[in-house]
N, C-alpha and C positions, 0 to 999 in steps of 0.2 A: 412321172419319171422320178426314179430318187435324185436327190441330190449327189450322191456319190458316184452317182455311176456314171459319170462323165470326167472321173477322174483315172484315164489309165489311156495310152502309157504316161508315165511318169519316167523322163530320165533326167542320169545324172552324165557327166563324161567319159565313164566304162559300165554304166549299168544300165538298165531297164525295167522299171517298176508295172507289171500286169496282171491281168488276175489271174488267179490260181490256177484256173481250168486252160489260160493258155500254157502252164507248162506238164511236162508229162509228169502223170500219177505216179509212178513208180520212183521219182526225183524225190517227191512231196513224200511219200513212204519212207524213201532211205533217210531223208532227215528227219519224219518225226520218230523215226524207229532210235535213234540217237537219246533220246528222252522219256520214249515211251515202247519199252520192248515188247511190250503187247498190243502197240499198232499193227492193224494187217491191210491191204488191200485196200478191202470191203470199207474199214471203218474207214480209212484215209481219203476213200472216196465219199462216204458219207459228210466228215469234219469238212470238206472243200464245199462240199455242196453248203452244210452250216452256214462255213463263212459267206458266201458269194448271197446265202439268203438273208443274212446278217446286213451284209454290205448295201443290197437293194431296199433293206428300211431302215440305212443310216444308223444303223449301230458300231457299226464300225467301218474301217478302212484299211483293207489288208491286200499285200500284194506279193506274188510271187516275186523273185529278182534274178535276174539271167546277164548272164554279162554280153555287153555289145557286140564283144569283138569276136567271141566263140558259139556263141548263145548257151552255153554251159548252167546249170542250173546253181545259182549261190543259195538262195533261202527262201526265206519269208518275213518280212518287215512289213508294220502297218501300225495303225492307232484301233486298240479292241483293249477296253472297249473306248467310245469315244460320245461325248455328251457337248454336244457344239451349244445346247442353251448353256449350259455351264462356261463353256469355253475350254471343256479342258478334256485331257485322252491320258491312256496309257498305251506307251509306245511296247512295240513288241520287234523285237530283234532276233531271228534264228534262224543261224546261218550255217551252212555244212564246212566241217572242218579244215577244208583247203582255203577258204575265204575268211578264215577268222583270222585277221591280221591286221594293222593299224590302217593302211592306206583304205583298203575297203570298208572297216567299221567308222573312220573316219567319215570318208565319202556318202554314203549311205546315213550316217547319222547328222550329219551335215544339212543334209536334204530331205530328210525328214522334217527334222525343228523347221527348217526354212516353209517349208511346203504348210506345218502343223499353225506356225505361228500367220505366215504371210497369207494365204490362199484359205486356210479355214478358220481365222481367227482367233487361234486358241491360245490363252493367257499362262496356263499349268500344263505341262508336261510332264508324266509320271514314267519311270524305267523302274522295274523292278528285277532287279538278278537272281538266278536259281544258285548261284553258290558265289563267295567273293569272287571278284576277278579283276587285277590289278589294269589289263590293258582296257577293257573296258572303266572303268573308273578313271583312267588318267586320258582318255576320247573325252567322257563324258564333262570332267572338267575345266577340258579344254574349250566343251562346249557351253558351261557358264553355266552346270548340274552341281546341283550343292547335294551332302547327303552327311546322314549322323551314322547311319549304321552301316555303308560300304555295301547295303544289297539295294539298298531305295533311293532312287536318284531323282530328286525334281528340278524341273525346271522353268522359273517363273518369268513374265513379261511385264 
């Protein structure tokens, strides 16, 4: 059994951290269509299955995220990739437009570090941004993420 795969659900106190395949494809489509306009379907369901194979030899640790109280689909957050002999991941945060807001990337990144550092022992935490963004930057500072160029955020233990 991998080691990762005893990790899920994961919550926080309005979210729900699971795997991909428990939320519906069509959710996972309309957000990577967000970033990638020539996501279809087929491939969406292909990249889920990626991960979940990914995830079962410990290369990474990615999870769909549904909120509690609606079960409304917010994103996809995890560590990919992630190197537990090194001690250290790159965090991934991508979330559908109506959740991009402080309280939830707050929450959600909150419990990530916590989960990354406490439960997997990882020493470096890496964030890298696809374009600046000031509210992410000022979560991540608050979360003790130092960074020189405002796209790369680390964070060290």
């Amino acid at each position: 059994m991998s080691q990762f795969e005893k990790y899920h659900p994961i919550l926080t106190p309005h979210y729900t951290f699971d795997w991909l395949t428990k939320v519906r494809v069509i959710d996972v489509f309309n957000l990577y269509q967000t970033s990638n306009a020539t996501a279809t379907m087929e491939t969406t369901a292909a990249q889920i299955n990626h991960t979940m194979r990914e995830i079962f030899h410990d290369h990474q640790l990615v999870w769909g995220v549904t909120a509690r109280d609606t079960n409304a689909f917010v994103g996809q957050v995890g560590f990919a990739p992630i190197d537990t002999a090194k001690h250290e991941a790159t965090l991934s945060v991508d979330l559908t437009a109506t959740y991009q807001q402080v309280t939830t990337l707050r929450e959600i990144l909150e419990r990530l570090v916590a989960f990354g550092t406490v439960e997997l022992k990882l020493n470096r935490l890496t964030l890298i941004l696809p374009k600046h963004d000031d509210l992410m930057a000022q979560i991540l500072a608050g979360l003790n993420f130092s960074t020189t160029d405002h796209l790369t955020f680390n964070y060290h233990q």
